[in-house]
C-alpha positions in Angstrom: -11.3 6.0 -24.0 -11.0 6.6 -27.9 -13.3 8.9 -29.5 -13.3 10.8 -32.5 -13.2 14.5 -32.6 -17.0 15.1 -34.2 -18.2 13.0 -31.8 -17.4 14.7 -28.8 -17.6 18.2 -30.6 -21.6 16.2 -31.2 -22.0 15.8 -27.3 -20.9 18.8 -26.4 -23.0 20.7 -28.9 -19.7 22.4 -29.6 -17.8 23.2 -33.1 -15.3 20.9 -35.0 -12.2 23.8 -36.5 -9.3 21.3 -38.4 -9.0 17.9 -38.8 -11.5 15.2 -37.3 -9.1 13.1 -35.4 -9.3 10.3 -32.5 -8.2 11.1 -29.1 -7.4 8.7 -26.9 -7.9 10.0 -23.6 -8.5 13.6 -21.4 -6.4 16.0 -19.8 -6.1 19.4 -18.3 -2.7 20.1 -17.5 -0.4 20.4 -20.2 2.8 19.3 -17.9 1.3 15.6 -17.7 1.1 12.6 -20.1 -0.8 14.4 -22.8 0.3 12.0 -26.2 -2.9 11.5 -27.9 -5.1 13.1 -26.0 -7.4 15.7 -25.6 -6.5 19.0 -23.7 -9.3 20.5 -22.0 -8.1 24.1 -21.5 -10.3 24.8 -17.9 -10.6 28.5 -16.9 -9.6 27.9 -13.3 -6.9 29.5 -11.1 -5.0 29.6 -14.3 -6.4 30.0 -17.8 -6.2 26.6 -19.7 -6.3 28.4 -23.0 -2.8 29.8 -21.9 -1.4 26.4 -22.1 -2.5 25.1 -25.3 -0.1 25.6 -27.3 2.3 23.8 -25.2 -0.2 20.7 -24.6 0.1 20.6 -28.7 4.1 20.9 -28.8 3.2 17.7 -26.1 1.6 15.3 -28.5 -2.2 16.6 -27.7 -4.2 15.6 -30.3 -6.9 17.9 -29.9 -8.2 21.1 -27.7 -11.5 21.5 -26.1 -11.7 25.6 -25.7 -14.0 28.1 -25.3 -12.1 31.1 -26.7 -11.0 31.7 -30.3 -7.4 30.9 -30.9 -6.4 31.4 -34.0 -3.2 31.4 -33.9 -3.2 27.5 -33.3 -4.2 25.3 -36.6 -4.7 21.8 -34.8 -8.2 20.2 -34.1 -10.3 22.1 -31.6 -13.8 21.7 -30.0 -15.1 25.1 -29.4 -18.3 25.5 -27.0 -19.2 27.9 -24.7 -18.3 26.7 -21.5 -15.2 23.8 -21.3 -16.1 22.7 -17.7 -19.7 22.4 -18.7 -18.5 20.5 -21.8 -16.1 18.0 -20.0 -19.0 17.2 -17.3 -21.7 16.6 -20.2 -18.6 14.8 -22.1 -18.3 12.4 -18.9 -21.8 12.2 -18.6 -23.0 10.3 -21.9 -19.5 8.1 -22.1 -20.6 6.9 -18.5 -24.0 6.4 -20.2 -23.1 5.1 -23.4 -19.1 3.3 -23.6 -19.3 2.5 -19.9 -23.1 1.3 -19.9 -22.1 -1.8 -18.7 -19.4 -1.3 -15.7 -19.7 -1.0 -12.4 -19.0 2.4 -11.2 -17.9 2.5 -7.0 -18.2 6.1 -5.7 -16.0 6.0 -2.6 -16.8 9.2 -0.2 -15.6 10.0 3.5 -14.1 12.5 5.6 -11.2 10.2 5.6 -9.6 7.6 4.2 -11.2 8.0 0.4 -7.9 7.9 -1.1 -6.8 4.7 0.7 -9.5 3.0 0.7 -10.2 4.0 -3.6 -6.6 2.1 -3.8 -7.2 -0.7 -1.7 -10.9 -1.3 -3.6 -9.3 -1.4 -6.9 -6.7 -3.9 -5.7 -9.3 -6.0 -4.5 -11.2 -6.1 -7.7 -7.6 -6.2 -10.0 -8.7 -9.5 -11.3 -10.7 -7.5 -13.3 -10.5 -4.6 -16.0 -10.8 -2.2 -13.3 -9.8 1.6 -13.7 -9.6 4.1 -11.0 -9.2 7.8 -9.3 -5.7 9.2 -10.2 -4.1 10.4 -6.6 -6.9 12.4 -5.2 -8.9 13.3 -8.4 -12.3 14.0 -6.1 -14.3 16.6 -7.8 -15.8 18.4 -10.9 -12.5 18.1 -12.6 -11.6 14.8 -10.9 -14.5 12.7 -11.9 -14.9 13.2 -15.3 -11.0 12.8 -16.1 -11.3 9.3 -14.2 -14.6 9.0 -16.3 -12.9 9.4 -19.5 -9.5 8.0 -18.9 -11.2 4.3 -18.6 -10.5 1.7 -21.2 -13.6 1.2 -23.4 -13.5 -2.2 -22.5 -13.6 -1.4 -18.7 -15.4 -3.6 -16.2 -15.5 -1.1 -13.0 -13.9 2.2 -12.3 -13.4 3.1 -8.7 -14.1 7.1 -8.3 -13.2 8.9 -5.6 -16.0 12.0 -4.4 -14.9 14.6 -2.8 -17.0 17.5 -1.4 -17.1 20.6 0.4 -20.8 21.7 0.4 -24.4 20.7 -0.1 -25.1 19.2 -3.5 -21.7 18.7 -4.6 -21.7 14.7 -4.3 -24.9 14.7 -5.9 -23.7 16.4 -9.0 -20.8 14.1 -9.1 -23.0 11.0 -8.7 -25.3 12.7 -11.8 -21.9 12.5 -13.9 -20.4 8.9 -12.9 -23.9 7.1 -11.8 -22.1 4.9 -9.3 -23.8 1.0 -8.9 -21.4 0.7 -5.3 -21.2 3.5 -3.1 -18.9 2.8 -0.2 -19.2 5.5 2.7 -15.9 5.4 5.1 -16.9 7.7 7.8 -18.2 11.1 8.7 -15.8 13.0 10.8 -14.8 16.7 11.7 -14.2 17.8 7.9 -15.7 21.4 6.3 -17.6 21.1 9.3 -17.1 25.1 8.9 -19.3 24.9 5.4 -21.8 22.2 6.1 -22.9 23.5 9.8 -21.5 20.9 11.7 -20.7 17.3 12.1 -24.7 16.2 11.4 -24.3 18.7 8.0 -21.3 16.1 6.9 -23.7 13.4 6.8 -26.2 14.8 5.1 -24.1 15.8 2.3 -22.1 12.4 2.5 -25.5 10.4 2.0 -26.2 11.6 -1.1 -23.8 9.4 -2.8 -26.0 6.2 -1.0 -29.2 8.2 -2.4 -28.2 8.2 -5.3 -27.2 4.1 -6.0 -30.3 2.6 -8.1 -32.4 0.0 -6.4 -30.0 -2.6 -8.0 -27.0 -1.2 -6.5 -25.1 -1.8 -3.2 -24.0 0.3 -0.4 -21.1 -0.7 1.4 -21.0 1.4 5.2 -19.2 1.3 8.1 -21.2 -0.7 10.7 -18.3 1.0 13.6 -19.5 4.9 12.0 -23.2 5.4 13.8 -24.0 8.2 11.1 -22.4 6.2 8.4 -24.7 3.1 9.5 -27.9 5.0 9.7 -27.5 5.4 5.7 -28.7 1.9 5.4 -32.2 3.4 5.2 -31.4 5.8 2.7 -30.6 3.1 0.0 -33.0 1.4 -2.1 -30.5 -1.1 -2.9 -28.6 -3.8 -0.9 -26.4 -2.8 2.0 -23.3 -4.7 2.9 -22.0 -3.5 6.6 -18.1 -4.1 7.7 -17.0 -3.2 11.0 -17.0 -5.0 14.5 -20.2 -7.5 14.5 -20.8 -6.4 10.7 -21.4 -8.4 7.6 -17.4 -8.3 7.1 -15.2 -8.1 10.1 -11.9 -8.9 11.9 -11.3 -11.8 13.4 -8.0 -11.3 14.8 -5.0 -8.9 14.1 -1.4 -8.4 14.9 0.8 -5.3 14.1 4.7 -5.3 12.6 7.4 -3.2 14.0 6.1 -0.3 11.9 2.5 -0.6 12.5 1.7 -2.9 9.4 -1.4 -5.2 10.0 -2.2 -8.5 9.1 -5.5 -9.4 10.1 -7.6 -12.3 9.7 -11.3 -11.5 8.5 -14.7 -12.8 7.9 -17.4 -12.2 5.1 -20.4 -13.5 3.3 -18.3 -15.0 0.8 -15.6 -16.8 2.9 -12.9 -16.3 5.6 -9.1 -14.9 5.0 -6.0 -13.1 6.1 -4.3 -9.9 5.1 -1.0 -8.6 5.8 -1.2 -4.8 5.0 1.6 -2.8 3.5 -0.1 0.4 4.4 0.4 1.1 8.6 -2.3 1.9 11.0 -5.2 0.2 12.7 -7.4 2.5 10.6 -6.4 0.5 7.4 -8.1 -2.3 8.3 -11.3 -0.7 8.2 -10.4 0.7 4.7 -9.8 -3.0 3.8 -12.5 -4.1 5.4 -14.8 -2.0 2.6 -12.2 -3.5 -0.1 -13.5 -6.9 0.3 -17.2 -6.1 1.0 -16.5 -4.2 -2.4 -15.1 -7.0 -4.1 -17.4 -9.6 -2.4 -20.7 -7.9 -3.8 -19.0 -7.4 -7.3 -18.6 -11.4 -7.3 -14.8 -11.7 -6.6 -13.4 -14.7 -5.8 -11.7 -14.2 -1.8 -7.9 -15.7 -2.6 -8.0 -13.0 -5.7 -9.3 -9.9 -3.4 -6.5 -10.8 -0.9 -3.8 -10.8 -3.3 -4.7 -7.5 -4.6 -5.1 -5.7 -1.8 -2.1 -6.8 -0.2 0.1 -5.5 -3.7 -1.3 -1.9 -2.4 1.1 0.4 -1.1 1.4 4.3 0.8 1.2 7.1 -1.6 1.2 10.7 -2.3 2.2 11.6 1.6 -0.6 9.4 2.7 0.9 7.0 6.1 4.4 7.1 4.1 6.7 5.1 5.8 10.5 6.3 5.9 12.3 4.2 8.3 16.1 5.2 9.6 19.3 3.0 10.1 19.0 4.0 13.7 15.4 2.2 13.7 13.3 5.3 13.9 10.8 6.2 11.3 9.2 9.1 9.8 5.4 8.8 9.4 4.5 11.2 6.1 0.8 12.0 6.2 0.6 15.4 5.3 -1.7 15.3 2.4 -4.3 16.6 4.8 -6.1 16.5 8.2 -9.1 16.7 10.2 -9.8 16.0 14.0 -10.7 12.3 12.7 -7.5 12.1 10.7 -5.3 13.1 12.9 -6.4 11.0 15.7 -6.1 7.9 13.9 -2.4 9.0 12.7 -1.9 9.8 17.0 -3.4 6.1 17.5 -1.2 4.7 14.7 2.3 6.6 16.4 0.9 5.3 20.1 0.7 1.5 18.9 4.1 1.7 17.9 7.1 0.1 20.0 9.3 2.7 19.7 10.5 4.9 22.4 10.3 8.6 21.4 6.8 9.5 19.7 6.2 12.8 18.1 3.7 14.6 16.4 4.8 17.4 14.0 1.3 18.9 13.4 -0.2 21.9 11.3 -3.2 23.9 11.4 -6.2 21.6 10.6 -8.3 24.1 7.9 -11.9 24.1 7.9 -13.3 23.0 11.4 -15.9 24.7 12.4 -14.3 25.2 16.0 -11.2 25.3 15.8 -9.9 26.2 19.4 -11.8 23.3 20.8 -10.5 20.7 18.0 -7.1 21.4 18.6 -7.3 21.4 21.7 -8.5 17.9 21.5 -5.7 17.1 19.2 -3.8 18.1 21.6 -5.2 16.5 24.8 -5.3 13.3 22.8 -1.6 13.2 22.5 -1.0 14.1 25.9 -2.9 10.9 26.9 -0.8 8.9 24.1 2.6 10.1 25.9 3.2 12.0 22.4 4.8 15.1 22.3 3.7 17.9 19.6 5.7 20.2 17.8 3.3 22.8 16.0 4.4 24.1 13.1 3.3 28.1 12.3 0.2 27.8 14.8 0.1 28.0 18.3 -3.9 26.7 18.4 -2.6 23.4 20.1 -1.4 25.0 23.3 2.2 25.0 22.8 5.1 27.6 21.1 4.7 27.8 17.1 7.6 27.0 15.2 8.9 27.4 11.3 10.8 24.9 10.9 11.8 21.6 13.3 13.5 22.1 16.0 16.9 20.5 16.2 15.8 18.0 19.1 13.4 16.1 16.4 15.8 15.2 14.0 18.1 14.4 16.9 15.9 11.6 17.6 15.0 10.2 14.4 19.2 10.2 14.4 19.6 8.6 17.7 16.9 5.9 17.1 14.0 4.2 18.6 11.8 7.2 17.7 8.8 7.5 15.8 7.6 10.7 14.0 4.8 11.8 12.7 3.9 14.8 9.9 0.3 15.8 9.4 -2.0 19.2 9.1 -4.3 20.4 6.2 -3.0 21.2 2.4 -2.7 24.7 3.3 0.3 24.0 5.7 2.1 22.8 3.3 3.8 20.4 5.1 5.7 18.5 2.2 8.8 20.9 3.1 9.0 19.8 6.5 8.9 15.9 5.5 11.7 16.7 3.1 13.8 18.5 5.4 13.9 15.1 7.8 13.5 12.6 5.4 16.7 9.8 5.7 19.2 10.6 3.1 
């Protein structure tokens, strides 16, 4: 998105210091791609105005700040507030550039992330932008906002939330036409007062469509279903019995799917790249996405089936021996966790286990780890718990020896999965194949 300096210093209601030059492009962190664009120093965790200098030495064009620097002679916006400024930046270029795309707000206590990717596969025929990794939130949706081609035709965001309101103010920024809801599970339960608090915060994104846009639900989710009478648009429904469903499926060795399906706008089949039963559902919204924004079928298959595991989501690392290492540590919940369990349990392999973290932010979390826990029993999975003992078994630091012995040995399947705060990554890395 290209926009000149005294523009955005216009939209802002901010002050032009140095030369009015185009930007092409936001961002906030100063160790990324940052040629041309414009550095938004956030006051966060970290002070963004620290950084500035170095996002210049990067090729930044410009600074949005909030504090005077005057020891830097480039082209600034200065404004009061720079996360205020970014949002209300986001705001009008939705409002004013991006007038006439589509904007799909995807929200969910799980699969967002997968499901984002596989939506903007099935709609790749098209200029379509989307949600870098996991860009969910204040920050998140204005950079996805403003990092779209002027010339875009949809861009798939990504909402993330953790209280009341949150979605709401995101939808207020990005003004989604599509909202796709994936499921509400046990996530910030803690925050929100329980499961039925989830929904009630997830269903703002279908409140907020216009009566000419679409929500796309999970028919298989009861609370994500009952949403249907909170939209004063169109609803589209996938799921068993739904307006797009499967008609047949059959895993590969590593719990890839190809499934045949059925829809509104004509019959296919998919062969999945990502594993688990669960991504089918997540493709299931792709082509109810792509349907409703007038995609032709044999073009929404093809791009769904060119989308791949990321970023620690359902990683596959497979072994000489034939065993594989399952990386899905980016986070968990009780709902994430047992579809992971469910993925591992459909596998032919002989050995499953579950290398499992704390799960963060559950509002009981004795009983849901205990579930966790009982549900892996029942799956013939064994659990190694890494620095928590709220699963019922010993706590460990590291892996004991007797995992990577059977990822050696073959015909084993392991799992990796708990919240963000587990930090988990290390443990992936230390079994990972050489």
């Amino acid at each position: 998105m290209q926009l000149k300096a005294s523009r955005i210093a216009a939209i802002v209601d901010g002050q032009l210091v140095g030369e009015d030059v185009v930007v092409d492009g936001v961002q906030f962190d100063s160790r990324a791609d940052i040629e041309g664009r414009l550095f938004i120093a956030i006051e966060a965790d970290r002070n963004g105005h620290d950084f500035v200098s170095n996002a210049f030495s990067m090729g930044a064009t410009c600074a949005l700040v909030s504090q005077s620097l005057t020891d830097q002679h480039e082209s600034m916006v200065v404004v009061a507030d720079t996360l205020q400024a970014f949002t209300s930046l986001a705001r009008e270029v939705r409002r004013s550039e991006l007038a006439n795309a589509d904007v799909v707000g995807v929200t969910g206590s799980v699969g967002k992330t997968s499901t984002k990717n596989l939506i903007a596969g099935a709609l790749s025929s098209l200029n379509v932008s989307s949600s870098l990794k996991s860009f969910n939130n204040e920050q998140g949706v204005p950079f996805t906002i403003l990092n779209a081609s002027g010339d875009c035709e949809v861009v798939v965001v990504e909402m993330g939330m953790r209280g009341f309101g949150e979605i709401s103010h995101l939808c207020e920024i990005a003004v989604p036409t599509i909202g796709v809801v994936t499921c509400v599970g046990e996530a910030h339960t803690a925050r929100l007062g329980g499961i039925e608090g989830v929904a009630k915060a997830k269903a703002e994104l279908v409140e907020a469509l216009p009566a000419y846009g679409t929500a796309v639900l999970n028919a298989d989710d009861e609370r994500v279903a009952a949403m249907a009478g909170h939209c004063s648009g169109s609803v589209v429904t996938y799921g068993v019995g739904a307006d797009v469903s499967v008609s047949r499926f059959q895993p590969d060795k590593f719990g890839r799917y190809r499934f045949g399906f059925s829809s509104p706008w004509g019959s296919g089949e998919i062969g999945l790249q990502v594993p688990g039963q669960h991504m089918m559902q997540n493709a299931l919204a792709a082509i109810a996405v792509g349907g409703a924004r007038s995609v032709p079928i044999e073009q929404i298959v093809a791009g769904i089936e060119t989308i791949t595991a990321e970023d620690h989501r359902m990683v596959l690392h497979p072994f000489e021996s034939g065993s594989v290492l399952i990386d899905d540590c980016y986070n968990a919940n009780p709902t994430s966790v047992a579809a992971a369990l469910q993925t591992v349990a459909n596998l032919e392999l002989g050995k499953k286990i579950a290398v499992l973290g704390e799960m963060a932010e559950v509002d009981d979390p004795d009983r849901a780890h205990k579930d966790v826990a009982t549900l892996a029993e029942e799956f013939g999975i064994d659990v190694v718990a890494i620095d928590t003992d709220l699963y019922g078994v010993a706590a460990h630091h590291d892996v004991p020896d007797f995992v990577r012995e059977a990822l050696m040995n073959g015909n084993a399947a392991v799992v990796v999965k708990g919240s963000r705060v587990t930090g988990l990554e290390r443990i992936v890395d230390g079994l990972k194949p050489g």
